[in-house]
MARMARDO-821839 format. One record per residue (C-alpha): residue number from 1; residue in one letter; x, y, z. Coordinates in steps of 0.001 Angstrom, whole numbers, plus 500000, padded with zeros to 6 digits. Last residue first. Layout:
MARMARDO-821839
+------+------+--------+--------+--------+
: resi : resn :   east :  north :     up :
+------+------+--------+--------+--------+
:  NUM :    A :      X :      Y :      Z :
...
+------+------+--------+--------+--------+
END
This chain:
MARMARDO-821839
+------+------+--------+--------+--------+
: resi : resn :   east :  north :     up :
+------+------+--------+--------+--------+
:  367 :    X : 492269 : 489034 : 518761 :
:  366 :    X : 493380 : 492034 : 516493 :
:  365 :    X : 492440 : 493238 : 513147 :
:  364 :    X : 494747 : 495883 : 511239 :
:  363 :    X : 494176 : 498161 : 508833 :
:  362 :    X : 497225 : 500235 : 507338 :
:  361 :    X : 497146 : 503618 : 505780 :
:  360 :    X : 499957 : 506039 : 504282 :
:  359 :    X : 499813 : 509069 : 502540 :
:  358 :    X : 498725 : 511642 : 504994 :
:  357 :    X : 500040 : 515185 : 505034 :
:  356 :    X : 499356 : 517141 : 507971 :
:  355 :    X : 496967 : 515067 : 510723 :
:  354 :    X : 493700 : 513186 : 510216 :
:  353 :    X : 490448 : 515252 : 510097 :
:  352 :    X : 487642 : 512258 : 508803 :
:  351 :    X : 485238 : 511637 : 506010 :
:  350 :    X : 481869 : 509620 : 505992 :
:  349 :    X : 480417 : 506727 : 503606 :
:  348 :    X : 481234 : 506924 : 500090 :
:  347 :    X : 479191 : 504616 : 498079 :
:  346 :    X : 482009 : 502089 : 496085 :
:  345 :    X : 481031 : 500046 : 493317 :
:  344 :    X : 483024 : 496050 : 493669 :
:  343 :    X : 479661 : 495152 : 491912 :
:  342 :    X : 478481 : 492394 : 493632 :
:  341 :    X : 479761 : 492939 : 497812 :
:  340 :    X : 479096 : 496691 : 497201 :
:  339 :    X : 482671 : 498550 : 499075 :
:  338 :    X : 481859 : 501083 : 501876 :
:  337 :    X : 483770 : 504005 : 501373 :
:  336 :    X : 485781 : 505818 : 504052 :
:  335 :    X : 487333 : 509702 : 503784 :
:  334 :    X : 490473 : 510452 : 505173 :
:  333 :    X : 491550 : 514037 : 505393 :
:  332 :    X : 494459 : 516307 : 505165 :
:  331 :    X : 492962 : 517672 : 502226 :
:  330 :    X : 496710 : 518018 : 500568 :
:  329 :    X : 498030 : 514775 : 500950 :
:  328 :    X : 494367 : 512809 : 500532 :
:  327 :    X : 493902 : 509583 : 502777 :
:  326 :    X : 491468 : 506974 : 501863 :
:  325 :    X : 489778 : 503820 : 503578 :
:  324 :    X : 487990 : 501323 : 501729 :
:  323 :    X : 485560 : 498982 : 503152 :
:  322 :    X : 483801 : 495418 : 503313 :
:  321 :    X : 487053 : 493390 : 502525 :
:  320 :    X : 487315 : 491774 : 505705 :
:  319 :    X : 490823 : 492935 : 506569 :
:  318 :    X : 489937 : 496907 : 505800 :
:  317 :    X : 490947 : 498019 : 502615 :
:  316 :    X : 493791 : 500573 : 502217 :
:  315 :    X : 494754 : 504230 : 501074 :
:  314 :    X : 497645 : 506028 : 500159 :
:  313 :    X : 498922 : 509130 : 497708 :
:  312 :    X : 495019 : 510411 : 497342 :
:  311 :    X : 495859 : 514026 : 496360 :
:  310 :    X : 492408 : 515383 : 497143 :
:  309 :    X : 490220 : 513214 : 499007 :
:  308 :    X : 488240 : 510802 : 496400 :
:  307 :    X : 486026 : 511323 : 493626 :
:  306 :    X : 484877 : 508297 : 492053 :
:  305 :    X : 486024 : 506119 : 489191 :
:  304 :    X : 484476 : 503255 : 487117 :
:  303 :    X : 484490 : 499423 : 486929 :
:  302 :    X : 486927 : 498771 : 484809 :
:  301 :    X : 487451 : 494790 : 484215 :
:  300 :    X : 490469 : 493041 : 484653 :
:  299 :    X : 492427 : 490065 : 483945 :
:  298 :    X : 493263 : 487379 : 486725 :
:  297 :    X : 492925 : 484877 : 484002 :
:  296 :    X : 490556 : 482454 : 486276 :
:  295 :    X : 489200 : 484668 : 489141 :
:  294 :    X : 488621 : 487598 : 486900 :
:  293 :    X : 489347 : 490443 : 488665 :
:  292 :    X : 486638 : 493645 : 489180 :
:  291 :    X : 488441 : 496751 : 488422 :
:  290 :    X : 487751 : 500633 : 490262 :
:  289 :    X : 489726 : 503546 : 489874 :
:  288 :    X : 489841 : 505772 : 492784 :
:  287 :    X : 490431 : 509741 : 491828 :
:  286 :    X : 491678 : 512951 : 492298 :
:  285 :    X : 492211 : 513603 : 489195 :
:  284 :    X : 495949 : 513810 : 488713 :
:  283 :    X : 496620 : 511929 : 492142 :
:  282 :    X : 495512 : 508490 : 490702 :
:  281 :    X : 494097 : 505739 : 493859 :
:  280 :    X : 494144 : 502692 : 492430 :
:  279 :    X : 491303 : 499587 : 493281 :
:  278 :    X : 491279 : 495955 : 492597 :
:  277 :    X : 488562 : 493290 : 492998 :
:  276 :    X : 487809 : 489660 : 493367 :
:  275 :    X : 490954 : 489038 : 495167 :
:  274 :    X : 489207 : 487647 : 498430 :
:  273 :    X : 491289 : 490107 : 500831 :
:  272 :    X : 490328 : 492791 : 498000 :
:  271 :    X : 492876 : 493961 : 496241 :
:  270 :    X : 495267 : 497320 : 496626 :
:  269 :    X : 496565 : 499895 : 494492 :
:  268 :    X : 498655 : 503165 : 495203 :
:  267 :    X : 500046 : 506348 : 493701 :
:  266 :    X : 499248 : 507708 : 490035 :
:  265 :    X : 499877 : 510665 : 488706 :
:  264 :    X : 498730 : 511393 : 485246 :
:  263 :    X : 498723 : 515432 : 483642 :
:  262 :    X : 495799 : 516552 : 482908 :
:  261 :    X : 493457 : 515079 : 479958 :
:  260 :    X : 490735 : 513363 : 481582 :
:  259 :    X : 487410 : 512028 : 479969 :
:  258 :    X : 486827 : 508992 : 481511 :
:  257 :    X : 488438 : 508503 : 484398 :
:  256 :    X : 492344 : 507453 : 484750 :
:  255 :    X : 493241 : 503861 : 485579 :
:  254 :    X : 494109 : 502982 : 482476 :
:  253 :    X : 494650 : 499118 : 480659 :
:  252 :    X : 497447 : 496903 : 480279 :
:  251 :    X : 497009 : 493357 : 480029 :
:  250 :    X : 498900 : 489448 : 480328 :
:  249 :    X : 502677 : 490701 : 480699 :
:  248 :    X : 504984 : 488091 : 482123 :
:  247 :    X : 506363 : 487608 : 485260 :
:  246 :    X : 509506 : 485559 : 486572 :
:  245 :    X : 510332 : 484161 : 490178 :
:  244 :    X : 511089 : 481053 : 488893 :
:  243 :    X : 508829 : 478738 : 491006 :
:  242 :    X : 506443 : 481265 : 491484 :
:  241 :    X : 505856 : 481758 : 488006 :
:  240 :    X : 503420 : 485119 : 488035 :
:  239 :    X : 501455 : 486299 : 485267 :
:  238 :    X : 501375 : 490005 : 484985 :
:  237 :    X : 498684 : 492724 : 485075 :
:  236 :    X : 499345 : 496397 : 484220 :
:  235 :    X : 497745 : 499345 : 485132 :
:  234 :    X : 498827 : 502509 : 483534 :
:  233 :    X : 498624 : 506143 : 485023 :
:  232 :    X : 501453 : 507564 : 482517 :
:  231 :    X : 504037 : 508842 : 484956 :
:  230 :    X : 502735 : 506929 : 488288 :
:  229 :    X : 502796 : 503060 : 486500 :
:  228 :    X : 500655 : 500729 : 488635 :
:  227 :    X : 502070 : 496907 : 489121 :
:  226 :    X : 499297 : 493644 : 489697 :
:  225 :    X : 500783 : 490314 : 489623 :
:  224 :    X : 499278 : 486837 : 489164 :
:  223 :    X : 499374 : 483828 : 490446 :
:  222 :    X : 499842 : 484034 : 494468 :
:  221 :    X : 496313 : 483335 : 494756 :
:  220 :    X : 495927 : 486241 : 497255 :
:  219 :    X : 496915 : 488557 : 493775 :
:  218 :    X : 500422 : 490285 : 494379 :
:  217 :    X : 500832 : 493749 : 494388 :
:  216 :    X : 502712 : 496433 : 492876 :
:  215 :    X : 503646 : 500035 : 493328 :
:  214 :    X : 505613 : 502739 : 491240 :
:  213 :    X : 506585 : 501721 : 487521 :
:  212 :    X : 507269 : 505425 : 485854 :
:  211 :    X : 505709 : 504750 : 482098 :
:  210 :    X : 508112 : 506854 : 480613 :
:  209 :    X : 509742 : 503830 : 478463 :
:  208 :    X : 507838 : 500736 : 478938 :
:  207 :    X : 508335 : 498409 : 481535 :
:  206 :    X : 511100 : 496288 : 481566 :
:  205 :    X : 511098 : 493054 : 483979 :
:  204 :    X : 514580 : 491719 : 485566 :
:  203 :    X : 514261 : 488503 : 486876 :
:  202 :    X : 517000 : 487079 : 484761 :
:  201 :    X : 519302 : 489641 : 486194 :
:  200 :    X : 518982 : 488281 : 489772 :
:  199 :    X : 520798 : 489829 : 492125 :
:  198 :    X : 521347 : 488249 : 495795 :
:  197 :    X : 519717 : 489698 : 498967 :
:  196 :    X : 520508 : 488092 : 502131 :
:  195 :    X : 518367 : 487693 : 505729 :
:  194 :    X : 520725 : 484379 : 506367 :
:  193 :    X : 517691 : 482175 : 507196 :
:  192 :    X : 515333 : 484261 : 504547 :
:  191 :    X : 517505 : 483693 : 501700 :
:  190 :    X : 516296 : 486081 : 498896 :
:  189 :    X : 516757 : 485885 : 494980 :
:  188 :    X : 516908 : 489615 : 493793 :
:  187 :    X : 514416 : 491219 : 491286 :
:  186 :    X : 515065 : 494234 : 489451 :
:  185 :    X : 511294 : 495899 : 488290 :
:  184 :    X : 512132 : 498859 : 485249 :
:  183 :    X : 511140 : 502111 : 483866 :
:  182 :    X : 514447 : 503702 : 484489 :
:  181 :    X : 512736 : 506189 : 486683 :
:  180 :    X : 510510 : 503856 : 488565 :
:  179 :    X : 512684 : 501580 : 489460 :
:  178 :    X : 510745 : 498708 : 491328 :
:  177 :    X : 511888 : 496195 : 493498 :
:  176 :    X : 510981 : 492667 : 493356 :
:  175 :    X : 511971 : 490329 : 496220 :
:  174 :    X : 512324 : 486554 : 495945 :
:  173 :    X : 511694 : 482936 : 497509 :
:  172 :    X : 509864 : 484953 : 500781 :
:  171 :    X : 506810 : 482673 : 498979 :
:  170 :    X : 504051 : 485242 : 498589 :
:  169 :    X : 506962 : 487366 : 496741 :
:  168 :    X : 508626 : 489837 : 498823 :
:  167 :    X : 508556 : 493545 : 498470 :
:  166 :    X : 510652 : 496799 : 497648 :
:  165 :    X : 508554 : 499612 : 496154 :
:  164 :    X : 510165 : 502795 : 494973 :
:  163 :    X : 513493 : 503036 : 493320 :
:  162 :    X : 514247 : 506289 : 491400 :
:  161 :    X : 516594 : 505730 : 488836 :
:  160 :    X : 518554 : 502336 : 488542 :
:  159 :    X : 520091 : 500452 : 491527 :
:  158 :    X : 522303 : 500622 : 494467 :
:  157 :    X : 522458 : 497879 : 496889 :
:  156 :    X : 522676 : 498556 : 500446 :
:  155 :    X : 522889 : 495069 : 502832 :
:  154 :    X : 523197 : 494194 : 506545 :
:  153 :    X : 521490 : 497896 : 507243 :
:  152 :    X : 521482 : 498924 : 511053 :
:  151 :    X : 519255 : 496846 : 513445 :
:  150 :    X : 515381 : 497426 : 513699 :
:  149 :    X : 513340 : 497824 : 516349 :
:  148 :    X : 511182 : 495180 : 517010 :
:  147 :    X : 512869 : 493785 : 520631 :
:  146 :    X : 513510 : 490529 : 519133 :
:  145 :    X : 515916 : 492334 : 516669 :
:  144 :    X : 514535 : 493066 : 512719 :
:  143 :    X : 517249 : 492880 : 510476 :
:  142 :    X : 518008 : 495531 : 507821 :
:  141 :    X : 518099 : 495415 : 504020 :
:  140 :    X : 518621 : 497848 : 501669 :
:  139 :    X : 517591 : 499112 : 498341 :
:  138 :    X : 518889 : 501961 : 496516 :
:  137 :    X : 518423 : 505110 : 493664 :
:  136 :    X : 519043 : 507613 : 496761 :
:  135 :    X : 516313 : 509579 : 496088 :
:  134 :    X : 513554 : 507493 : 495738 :
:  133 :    X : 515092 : 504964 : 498088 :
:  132 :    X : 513608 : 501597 : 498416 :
:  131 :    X : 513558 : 499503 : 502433 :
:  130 :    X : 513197 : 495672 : 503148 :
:  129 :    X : 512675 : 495073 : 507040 :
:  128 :    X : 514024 : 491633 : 508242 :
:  127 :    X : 512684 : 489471 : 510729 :
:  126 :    X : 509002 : 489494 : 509752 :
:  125 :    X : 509175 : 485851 : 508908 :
:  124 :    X : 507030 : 487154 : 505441 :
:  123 :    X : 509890 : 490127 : 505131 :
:  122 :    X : 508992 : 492999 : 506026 :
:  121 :    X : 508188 : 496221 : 504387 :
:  120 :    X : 509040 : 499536 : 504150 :
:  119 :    X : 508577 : 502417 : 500909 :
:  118 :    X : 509706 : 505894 : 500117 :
:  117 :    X : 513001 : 505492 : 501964 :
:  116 :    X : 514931 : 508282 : 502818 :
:  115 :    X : 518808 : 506299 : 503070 :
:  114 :    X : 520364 : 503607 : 504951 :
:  113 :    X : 517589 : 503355 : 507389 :
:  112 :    X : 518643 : 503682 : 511638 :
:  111 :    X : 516897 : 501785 : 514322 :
:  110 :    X : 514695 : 503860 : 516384 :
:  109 :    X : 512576 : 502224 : 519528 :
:  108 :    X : 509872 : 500768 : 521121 :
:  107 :    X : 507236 : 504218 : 521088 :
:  106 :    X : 503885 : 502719 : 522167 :
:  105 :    X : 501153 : 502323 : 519812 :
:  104 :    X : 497021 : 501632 : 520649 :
:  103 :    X : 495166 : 499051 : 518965 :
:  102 :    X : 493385 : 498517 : 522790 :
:  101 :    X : 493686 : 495200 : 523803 :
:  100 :    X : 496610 : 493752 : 521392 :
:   99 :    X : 498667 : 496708 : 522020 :
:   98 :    X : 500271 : 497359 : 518985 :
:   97 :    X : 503946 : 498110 : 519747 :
:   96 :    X : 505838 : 501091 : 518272 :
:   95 :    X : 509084 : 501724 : 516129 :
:   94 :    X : 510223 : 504135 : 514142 :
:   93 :    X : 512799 : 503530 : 511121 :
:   92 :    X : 515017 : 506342 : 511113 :
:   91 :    X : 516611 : 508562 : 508552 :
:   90 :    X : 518321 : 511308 : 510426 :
:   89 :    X : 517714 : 513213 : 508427 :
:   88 :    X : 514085 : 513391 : 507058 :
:   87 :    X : 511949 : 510611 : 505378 :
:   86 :    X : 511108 : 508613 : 508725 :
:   85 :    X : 509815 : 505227 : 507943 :
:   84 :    X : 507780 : 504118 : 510329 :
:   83 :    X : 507376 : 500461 : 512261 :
:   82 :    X : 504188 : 499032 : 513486 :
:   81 :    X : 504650 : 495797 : 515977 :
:   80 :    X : 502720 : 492825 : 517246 :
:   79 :    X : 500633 : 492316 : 514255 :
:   78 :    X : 502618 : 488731 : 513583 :
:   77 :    X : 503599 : 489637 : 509973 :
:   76 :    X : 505228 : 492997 : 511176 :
:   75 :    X : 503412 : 495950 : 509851 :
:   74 :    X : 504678 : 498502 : 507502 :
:   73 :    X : 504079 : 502304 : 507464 :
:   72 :    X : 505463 : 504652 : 504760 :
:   71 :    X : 505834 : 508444 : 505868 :
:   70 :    X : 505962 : 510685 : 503469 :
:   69 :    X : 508300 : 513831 : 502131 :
:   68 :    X : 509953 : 514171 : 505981 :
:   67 :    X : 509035 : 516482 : 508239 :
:   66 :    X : 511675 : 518014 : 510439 :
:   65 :    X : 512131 : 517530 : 514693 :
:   64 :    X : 512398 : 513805 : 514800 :
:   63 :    X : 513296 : 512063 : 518250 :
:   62 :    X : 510215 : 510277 : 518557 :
:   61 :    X : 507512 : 510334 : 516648 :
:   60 :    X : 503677 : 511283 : 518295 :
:   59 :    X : 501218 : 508898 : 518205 :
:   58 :    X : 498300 : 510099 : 518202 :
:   57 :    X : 495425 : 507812 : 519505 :
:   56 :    X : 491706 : 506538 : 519813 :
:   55 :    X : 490146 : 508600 : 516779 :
:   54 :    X : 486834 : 506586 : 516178 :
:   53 :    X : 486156 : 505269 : 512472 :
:   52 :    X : 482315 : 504139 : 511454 :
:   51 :    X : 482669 : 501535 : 508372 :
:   50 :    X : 479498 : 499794 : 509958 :
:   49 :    X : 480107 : 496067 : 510782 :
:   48 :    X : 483963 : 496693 : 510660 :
:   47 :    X : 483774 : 499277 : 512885 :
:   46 :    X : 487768 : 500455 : 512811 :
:   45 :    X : 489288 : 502191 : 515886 :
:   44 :    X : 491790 : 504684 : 514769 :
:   43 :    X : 495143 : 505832 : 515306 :
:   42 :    X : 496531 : 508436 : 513976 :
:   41 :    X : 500360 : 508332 : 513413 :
:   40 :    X : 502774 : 511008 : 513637 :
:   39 :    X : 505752 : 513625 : 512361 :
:   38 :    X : 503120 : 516538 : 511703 :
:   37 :    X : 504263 : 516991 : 508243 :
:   36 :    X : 504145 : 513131 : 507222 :
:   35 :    X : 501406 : 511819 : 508494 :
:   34 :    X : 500935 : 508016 : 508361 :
:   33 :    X : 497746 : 506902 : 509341 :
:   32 :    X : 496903 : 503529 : 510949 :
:   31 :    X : 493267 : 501965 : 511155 :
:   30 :    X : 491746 : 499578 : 513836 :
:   29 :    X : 489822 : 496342 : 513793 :
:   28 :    X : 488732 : 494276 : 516806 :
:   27 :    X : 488002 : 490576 : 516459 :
:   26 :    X : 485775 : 487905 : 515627 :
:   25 :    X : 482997 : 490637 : 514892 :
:   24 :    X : 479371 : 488750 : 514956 :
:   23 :    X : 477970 : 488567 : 511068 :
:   22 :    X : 475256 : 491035 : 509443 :
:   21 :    X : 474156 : 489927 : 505652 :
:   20 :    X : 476253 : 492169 : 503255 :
:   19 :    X : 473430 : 494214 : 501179 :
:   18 :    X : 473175 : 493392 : 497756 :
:   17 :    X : 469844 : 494178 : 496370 :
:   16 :    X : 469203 : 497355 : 498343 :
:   15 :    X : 473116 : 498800 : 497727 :
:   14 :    X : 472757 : 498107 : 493976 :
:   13 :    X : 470948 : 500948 : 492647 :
:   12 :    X : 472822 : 503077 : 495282 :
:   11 :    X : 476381 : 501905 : 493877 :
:   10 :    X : 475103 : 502024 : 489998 :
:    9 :    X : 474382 : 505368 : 490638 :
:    8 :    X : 477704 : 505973 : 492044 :
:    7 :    X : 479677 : 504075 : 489351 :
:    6 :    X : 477495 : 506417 : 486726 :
:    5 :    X : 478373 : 509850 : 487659 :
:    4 :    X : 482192 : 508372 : 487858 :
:    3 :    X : 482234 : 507955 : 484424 :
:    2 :    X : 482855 : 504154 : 483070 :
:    1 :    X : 485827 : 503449 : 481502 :
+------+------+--------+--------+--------+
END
């Protein structure tokens, strides 16, 4: 892997020679944080032609008076509504509209979550909010009303140690959950018109032992998968079948820098929009781990690390694929990189005060 000395250089060497031509804004882009020891979410307007973030909102939750251990975010396929997870009893699932005018939330509802849930998402109809517990070594399901706050579960499923992710394939066809303390991704055949979850042992993928299987992502082509290991820092890439719902191990390679012998923690990993490069954030060095994808084989290529904000848990990239936006636990901070159009190199930009805790971010880009 490259050091990240030499990703940085290779970011200013490049910057000249590969500058993004300008192009008129289509729409207005703004950033979501989720912080989880001051119960909120800062809101942010995005400039997408510039990186530049402006604080526009707190939004405060409602009906919470502990902190929870994070605070995932999901939003609803239609960008109409945000919804929280709410880590501390009583587990609730926040909800708040996006005002299409301004980005800014306002407070819809609570609907309650079967357990603490580490990770939300909806369903591609956006009617029905999949949830993992950590903790609680379960799934569940809940519908989404009209109104965007969420109903109580329909289905809780246990399963093996330490669940973490919970998400649908490009498809809705299936959802994939990872266990990150049995080393292990369950997958479940789901019905979108009856919002129902059924096992699948066949789908079942085993990761090897220790290697903590956390988050995962699918490539925009739909063909390949993408799933970062927190105990041993491991990135590996999968083949996808859509048809069948089953994966199958193409690569394996590190996402730690050069050099480091602490102890690995990795968190998140995202593409670009255009799925010609992946980034992890790893919580052991501080770090962002850069890959450029191969288009064909959807194999990777290590770019380098840099620096980030100390305890990165979450970040995201911005809709148009320009910039990288990264929140550290313990900095309470978010700093934003601007991402070189060739290389995939990122050249930090400017940081920002969120509130306590962040982990979570979401970009959105309204009409």
């Amino acid at each position: 892997m490259i050091r990240s000395g030499t990703i940085m250089a290779a970011t200013f060497v490049l910057a000249a020679a590969a500058t993004l031509a300008p192009r008129a804004a289509s729409a207005e882009t703004y950033a979501y944080v989720g912080n989880a020891d001051s119960n909120d979410i800062s809101v942010f307007k995005f400039d997408a032609m510039t990186g530049e973030m402006v604080p526009v909102q707190t939004a405060a939750f409602v009906g919470v008076e502990k902190p929870g251990s994070s605070t995932p975010l999901a939003v609803s396929p239609d960008k109409t509504v945000l919804i929280a997870g709410v880590r501390a009893q009583p587990y609730l699932a926040e909800s708040f509209a996006i005002d299409a005018k301004t980005g800014q939330l306002s407070h819809l509802g609570n609907g309650p979550l079967a357990d603490s849930m580490a990770n939300i998402a909806f369903d591609r109809t956006g009617k029905v909010l999949f949830s993992a517990s950590y903790g609680g070594n379960k799934v569940a399901v809940n519908p989404v009303q009209a109104s965007g706050v969420v109903a109580a579960p329909s289905q809780v499923i246990p399963t093996g140690l330490n669940a973490h992710a919970f998400l649908p394939s490009p498809d809705n066809r299936f959802v994939f959950a990872t266990n990150l303390g049995s080393d292990q991704v369950l997958g479940f055949a789901f019905d979108a018109a009856t919002g129902t979850l059924t096992a699948k042992e066949a789908l079942t993928v085993r990761t090897p032992e220790k290697s903590g299987p956390r988050h995962f992502i699918f490539h925009p082509n739909g063909k390949f998968i993408y799933l970062l290991h927190e105990l041993n820092a491991d990135l590996a890439v999968y083949g996808y079948d859509a048809d069948k719902g089953l994966w199958s191990e193409q690569q394996r390679l590190s996402t730690l820098p050069a050099g480091f012998t602490g102890k690995p923690w990795a968190a998140d990993l995202h593409l670009t929009p255009d799925g010609q490069f992946l980034y992890a954030s790893e919580r052991g060095s501080n770090t962002l781990a850069a890959f450029k994808v191969d288009a064909a084989s959807g194999r990777l290529t290590s770019i380098g690390s840099v620096p980030t904000e100390t305890q990165p848990r979450g970040f995201a990239i911005d809709p148009g694929g320009r910039y990288l936006a990264a929140v550290g636990e313990v900095s309470n901070g978010m700093t934003v990189y601007r991402i070189d159009a060739a290389s995939g190199a990122l050249e930090k930009i400017k940081s920002y005060a969120v509130g306590k805790k962040p982990n979570w971010v979401e970009f959105v880009s309204l009409p």
